[in-house]
PLY file of the C-alpha trace (Angstrom):
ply
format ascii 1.0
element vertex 201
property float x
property float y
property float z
element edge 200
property int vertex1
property int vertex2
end_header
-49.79 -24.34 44.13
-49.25 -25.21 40.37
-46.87 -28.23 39.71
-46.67 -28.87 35.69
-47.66 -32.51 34.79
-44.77 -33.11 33.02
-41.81 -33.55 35.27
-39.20 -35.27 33.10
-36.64 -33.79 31.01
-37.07 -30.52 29.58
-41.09 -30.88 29.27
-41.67 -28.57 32.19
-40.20 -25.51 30.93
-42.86 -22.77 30.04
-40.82 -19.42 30.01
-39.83 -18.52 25.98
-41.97 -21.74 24.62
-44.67 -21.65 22.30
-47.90 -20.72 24.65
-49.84 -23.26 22.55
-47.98 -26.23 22.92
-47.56 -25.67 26.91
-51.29 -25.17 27.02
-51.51 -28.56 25.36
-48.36 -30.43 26.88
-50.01 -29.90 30.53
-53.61 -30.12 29.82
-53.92 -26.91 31.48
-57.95 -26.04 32.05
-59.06 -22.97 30.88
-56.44 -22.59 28.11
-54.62 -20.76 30.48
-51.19 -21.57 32.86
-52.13 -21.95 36.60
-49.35 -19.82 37.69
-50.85 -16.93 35.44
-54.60 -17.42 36.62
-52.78 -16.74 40.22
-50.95 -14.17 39.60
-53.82 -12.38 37.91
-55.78 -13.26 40.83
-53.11 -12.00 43.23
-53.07 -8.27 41.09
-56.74 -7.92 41.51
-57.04 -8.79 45.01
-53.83 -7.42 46.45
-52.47 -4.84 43.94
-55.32 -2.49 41.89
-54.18 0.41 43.79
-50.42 -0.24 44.34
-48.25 2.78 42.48
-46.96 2.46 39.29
-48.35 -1.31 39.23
-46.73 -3.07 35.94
-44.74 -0.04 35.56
-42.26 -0.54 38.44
-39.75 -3.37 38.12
-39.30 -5.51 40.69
-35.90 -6.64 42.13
-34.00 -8.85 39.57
-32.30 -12.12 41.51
-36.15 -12.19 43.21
-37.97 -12.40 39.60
-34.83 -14.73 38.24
-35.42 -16.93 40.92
-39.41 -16.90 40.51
-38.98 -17.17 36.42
-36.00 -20.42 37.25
-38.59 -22.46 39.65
-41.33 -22.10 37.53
-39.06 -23.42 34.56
-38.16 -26.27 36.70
-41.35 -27.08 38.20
-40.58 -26.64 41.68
-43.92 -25.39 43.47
-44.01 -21.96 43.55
-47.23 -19.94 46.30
-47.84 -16.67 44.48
-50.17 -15.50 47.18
-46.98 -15.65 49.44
-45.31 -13.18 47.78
-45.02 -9.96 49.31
-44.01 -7.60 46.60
-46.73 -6.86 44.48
-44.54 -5.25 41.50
-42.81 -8.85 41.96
-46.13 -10.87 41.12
-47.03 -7.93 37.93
-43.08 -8.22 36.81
-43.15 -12.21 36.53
-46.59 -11.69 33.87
-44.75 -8.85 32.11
-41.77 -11.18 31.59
-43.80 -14.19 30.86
-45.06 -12.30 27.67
-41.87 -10.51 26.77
-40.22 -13.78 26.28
-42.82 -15.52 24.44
-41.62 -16.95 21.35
-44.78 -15.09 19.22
-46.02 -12.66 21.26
-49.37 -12.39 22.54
-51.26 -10.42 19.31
-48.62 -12.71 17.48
-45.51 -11.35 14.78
-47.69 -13.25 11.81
-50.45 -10.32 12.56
-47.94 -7.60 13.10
-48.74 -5.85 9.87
-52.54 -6.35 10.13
-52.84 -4.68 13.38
-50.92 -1.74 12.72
-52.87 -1.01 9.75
-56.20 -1.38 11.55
-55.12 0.94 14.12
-54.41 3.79 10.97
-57.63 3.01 9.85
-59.81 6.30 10.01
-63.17 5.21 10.74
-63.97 4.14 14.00
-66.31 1.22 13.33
-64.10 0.27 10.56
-61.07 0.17 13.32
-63.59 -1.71 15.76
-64.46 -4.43 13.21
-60.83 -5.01 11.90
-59.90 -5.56 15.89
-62.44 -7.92 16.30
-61.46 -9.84 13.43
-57.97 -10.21 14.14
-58.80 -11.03 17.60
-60.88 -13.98 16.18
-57.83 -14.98 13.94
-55.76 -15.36 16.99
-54.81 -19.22 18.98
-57.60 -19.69 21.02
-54.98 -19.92 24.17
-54.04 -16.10 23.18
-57.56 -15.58 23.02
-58.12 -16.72 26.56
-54.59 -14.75 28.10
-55.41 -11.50 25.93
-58.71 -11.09 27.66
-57.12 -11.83 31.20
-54.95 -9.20 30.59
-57.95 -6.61 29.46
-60.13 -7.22 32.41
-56.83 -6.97 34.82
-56.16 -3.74 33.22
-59.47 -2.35 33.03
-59.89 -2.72 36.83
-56.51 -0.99 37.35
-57.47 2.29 35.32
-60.70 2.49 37.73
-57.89 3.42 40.17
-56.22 5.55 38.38
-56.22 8.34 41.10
-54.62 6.16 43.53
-52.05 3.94 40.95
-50.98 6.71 39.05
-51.72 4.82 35.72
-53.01 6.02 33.32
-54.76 4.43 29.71
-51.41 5.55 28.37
-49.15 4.60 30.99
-50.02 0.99 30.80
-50.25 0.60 26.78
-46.60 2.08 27.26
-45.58 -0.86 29.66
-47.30 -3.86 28.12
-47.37 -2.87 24.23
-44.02 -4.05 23.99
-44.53 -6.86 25.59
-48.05 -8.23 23.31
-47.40 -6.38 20.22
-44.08 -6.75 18.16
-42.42 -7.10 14.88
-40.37 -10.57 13.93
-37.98 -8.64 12.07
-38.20 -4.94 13.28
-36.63 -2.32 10.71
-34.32 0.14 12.75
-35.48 3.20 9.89
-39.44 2.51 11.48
-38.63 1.20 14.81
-39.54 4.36 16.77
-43.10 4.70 14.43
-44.25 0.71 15.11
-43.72 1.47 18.15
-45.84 4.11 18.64
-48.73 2.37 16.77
-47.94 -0.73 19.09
-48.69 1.44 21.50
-52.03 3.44 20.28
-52.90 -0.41 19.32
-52.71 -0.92 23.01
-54.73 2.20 23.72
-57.34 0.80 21.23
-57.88 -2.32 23.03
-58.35 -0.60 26.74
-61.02 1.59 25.41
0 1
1 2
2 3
3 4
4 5
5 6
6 7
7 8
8 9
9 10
10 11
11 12
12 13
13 14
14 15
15 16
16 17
17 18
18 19
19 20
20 21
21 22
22 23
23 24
24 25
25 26
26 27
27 28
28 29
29 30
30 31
31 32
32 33
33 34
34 35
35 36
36 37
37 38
38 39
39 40
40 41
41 42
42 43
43 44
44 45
45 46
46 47
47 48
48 49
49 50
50 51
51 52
52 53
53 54
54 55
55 56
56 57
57 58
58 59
59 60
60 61
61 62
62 63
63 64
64 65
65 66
66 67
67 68
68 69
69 70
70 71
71 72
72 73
73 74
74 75
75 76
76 77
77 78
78 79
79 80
80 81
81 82
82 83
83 84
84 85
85 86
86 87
87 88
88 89
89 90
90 91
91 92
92 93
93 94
94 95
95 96
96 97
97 98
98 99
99 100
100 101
101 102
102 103
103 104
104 105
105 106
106 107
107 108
108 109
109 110
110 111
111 112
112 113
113 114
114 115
115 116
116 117
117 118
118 119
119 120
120 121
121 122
122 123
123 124
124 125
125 126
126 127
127 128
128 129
129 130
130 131
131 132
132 133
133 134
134 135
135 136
136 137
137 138
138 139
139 140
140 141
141 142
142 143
143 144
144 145
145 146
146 147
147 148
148 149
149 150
150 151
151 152
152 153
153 154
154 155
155 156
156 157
157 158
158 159
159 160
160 161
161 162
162 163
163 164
164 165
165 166
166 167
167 168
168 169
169 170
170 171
171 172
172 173
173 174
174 175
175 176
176 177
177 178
178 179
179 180
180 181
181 182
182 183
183 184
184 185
185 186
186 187
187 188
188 189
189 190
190 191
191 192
192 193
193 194
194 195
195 196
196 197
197 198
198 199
199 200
């Protein structure tokens, strides 16, 4: 059970705050939230070959409810919840509403100009040093997120998702411009998600 350390005022709250400064405001070990650890826990024990896993949404009031306990610190069991799309819904949110998103809007540009890039190895390095120019707590989530997702495409056959599926369901959620232009919305997008694509090969 995770309890934040800071109970007083509005120190608790971690949804749609800068994932640095809760990493440092509750000392968390790891560089990473306890209620995310769990839930990425809870996905690889109970939900690698669940259908359409991140792709389904789970019932609103439920994830409210999840997302409004967690923001006040009451104690919340994720491996008591019974709905698996539930547990992959309430990460999914957790990064939509982050304030920079995972890959971070300062590196927007930078990543959809390696992706364009036409040599492979050229690609490859350019990733890896963007990756390296990340916050070290993004480092730590980012790589959570690749090993949870590589274990999900070994099931493929029985999840139904795909390399493609998932960069379509959690691009949008890691990648995204601060100030998106409506005339190139559609392409950044699309490189968001190829970006995506990149990263799970």
């Amino acid at each position: 059970l995770w309890v934040p350390e800071s109970m007083s005022g509005n120190t608790k709250r971690i949804f749609a705050m800068p994932y640095e400064q809760v990493i440092e405001r509750d000392k968390c070990a790891g560089k990473i939230l306890p209620f995310l650890d769990e839930c990425f826990k809870y996905i690889e024990e109970r939900g690698l070959e669940v259908h359409g896993i991140f792709r389904v949404s789970p019932p609103k009031p439920a994830l409210d409810k999840l997302r409004h306990d967690l923001d006040k610190g009451i104690s919340v069991d994720i491996s008591r919840i019974d709905e698996v799309h539930l547990v992959s819904g309430l990460i999914k949110l957790f990064l939509r509403e982050m304030p920079s998103p995972l890959l971070t809007h300062e590196l927007f540009s930078s990543w959809i100009e390696a992706i364009e890039l036409s040599s492979e190895e050229q690609k490859l390095e350019k990733i890896k040093n963007l990756v390296s120019q990340l916050p070290e707590a993004h480092k730590v989530l980012l790589s959570r997120l690749m090993k949870l997702s590589m274990k999900i495409l070994e099931h493929t056959d029985t999840n139904q998702m795909t390399i493609e599926n998932l960069a379509i369901v959690l691009s949008p959620s890691i990648l995204s411009c601060k100030d998106p232009d409506p005339q190139t919305m559609v392409e950044s997008i699309h490189k968001a998600n190829k970006t995506m694509v990149f990263l799970l090969e």
